[in-house]
Structure formats: C-alpha cells, structure tokens
C-alpha positions as CSV (number, residue, x, y, z in Angstrom):
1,X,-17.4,7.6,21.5
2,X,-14.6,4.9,21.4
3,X,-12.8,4.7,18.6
4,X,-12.6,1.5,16.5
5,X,-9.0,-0.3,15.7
6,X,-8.8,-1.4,11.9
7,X,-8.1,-5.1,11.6
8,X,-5.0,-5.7,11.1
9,X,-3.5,-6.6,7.8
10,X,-1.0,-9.0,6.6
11,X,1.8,-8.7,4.2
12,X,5.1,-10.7,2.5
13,X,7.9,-8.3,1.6
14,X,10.6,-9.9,-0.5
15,X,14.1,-9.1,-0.2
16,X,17.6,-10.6,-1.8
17,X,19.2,-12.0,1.0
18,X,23.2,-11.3,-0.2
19,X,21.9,-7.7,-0.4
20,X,19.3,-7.2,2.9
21,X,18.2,-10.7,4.6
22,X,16.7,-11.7,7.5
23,X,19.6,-11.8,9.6
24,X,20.3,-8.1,8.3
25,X,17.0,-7.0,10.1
26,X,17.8,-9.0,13.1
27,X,21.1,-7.3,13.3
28,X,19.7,-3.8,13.0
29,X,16.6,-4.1,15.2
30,X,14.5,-2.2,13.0
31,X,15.0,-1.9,9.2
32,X,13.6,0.9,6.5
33,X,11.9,-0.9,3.4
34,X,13.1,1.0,1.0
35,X,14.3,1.4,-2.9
36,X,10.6,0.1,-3.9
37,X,10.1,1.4,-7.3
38,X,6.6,-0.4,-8.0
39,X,3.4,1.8,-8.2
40,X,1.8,-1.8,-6.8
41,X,4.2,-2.1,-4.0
42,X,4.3,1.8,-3.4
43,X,0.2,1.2,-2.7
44,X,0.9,-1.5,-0.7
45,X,3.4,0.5,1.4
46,X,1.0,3.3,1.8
47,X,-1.8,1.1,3.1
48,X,0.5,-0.6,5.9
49,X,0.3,0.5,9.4
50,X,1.6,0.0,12.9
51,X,1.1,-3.2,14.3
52,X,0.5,-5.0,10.6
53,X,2.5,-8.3,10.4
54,X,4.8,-8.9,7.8
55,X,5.9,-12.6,6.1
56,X,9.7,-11.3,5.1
57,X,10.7,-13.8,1.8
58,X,14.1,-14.5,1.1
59,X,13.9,-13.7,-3.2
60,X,16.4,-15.3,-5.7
61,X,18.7,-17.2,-3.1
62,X,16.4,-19.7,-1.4
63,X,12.9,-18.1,-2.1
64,X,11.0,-18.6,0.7
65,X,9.1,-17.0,4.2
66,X,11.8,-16.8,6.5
67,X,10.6,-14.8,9.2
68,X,7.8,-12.9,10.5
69,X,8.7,-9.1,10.9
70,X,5.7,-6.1,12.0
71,X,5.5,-2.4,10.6
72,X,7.0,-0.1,13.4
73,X,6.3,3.1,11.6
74,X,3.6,3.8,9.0
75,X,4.3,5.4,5.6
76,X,6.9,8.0,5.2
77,X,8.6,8.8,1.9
78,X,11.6,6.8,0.6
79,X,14.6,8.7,1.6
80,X,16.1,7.1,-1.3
81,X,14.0,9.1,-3.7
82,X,14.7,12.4,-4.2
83,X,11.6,12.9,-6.3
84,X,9.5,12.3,-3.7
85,X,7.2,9.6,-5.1
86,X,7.7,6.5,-3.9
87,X,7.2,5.3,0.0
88,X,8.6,3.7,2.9
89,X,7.9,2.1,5.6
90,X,9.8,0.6,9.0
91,X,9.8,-3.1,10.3
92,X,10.8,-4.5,13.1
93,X,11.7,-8.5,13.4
94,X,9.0,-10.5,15.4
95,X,10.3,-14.4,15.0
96,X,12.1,-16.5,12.7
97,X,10.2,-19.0,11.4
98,X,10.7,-22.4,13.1
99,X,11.0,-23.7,9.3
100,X,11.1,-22.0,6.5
101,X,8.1,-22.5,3.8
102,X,9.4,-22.7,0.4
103,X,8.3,-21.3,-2.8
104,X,7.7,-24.8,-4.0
105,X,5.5,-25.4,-1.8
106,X,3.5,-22.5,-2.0
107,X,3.2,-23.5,-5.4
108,X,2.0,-27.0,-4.9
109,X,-0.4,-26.0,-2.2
110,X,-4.5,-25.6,-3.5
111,X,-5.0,-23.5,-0.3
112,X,-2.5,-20.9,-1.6
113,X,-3.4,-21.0,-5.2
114,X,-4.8,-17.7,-5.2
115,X,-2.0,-15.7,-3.3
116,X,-1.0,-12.8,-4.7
117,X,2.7,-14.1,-4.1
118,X,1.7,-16.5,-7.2
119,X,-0.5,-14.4,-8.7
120,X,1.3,-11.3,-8.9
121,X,5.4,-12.5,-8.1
122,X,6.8,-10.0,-10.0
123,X,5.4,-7.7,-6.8
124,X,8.1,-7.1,-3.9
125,X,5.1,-5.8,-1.2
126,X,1.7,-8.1,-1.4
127,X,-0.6,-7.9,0.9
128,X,-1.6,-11.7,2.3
129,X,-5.4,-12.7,3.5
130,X,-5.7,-13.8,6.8
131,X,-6.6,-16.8,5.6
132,X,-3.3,-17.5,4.0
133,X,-1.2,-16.4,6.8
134,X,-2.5,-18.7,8.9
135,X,-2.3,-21.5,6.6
136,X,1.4,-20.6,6.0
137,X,1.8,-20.7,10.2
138,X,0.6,-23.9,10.2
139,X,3.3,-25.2,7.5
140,X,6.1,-23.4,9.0
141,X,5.3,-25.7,12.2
C-alpha cells in the first residue's frame, strides 16, 4: 500500500529583526524558532512538518514578509525551556522575497482580510491558507 504525503501547509513566523532577522537566518543556514511562549503558537509549532513553507515577517522594525524560509526539522522541544513545555522547530531560508509585502498592505487588501496575521497579530506562528500565500506571491512580484 503506498503511503499518502499530507499537503503541505503554510505558515508566517514573525521575528524582531535587531534581535533574529532575515539576514540572521541567511547567515546561519538553518535557524531554531525558539523562545515561543504562546500556547497558540506552541500548537502551531507542533503541527509543522518537513517540507512546510514558511512566510518569515520582519515584526516591530518594518513589519512585513521578507522572505520565504521551510521547516527542516519537525517539532522538538525548545531547548530554551527547561520545563519542557513549549516547542521548537528548525527552518531553513528558501528565497528573499523579490519585494517585500508590507503590513499596510495586508491590511488594505479584501483578499487577505481574513488572515490570521490580522485576525490573530498578537500570534508569532500562524498558519496561512494556501489561498493567501499565493495571493501574497503574487504581490511580492
């Protein structure tokens, strides 16, 4: 019997770029997402898998989609967490975006309305429908 491949899922990971940006993964080759401390986000992190691609969001100094980044190595727990609750995951860079989408015009976009980088922005991992990431492809052209 052959086994079937989930789809794969897409998600936008926010980070402060004066403490880990874009370049920062670039430089490293492959980063570990962690110091979550979300039960939303953790979930998030523990759905992810190998292959899944990954919008990575510049937060608080120019908020917006960078770069496009893929999870390397499924959920493993935060080696920043001693208590052992909370999760991590790998990613390795995939492309910087030719331009970056903003925030702003996220915001001012009816096709995005309902992304849960609007919806929920308080959340550092959200997952993105397929729907959306293509949209967001087609405004970083």
């Amino acid at each position: 019997m052959t086994k079937i491949k989930p789809p794969k899922r897409y998600w936008l990971m926010k980070s402060e770029p004066d403490v880990y940006g874009w370049n920062d993964l670039i430089a490293e080759g492959e980063g570990t997402w962690d110091g979550v401390r979300n039960y939303t986000a953790r979930l998030n992190l523990r759905a992810m898998s190998v292959g899944d691609a990954v919008f990575f969001y510049h937060s608080n100094i120019g908020v917006e989609i960078v770069g496009i980044a893929k999870v390397s190595k499924g959920p493993f727990q935060d080696p920043t967490d001693d208590s052992g609750r909370w999760t991590s995951v790998k990613v390795k860079p995939v492309k910087k975006l030719k331009r970056p989408v903003t925030l702003k015009e996220i915001k001012a976009d009816p096709a995005l309305a309902d992304m849960e980088l609007l919806t929920k922005f308080r959340l550092s991992v959200s997952e993105v429908r397929e729907s959306e990431w293509e949209h967001i492809l087609n405004l970083a052209k």
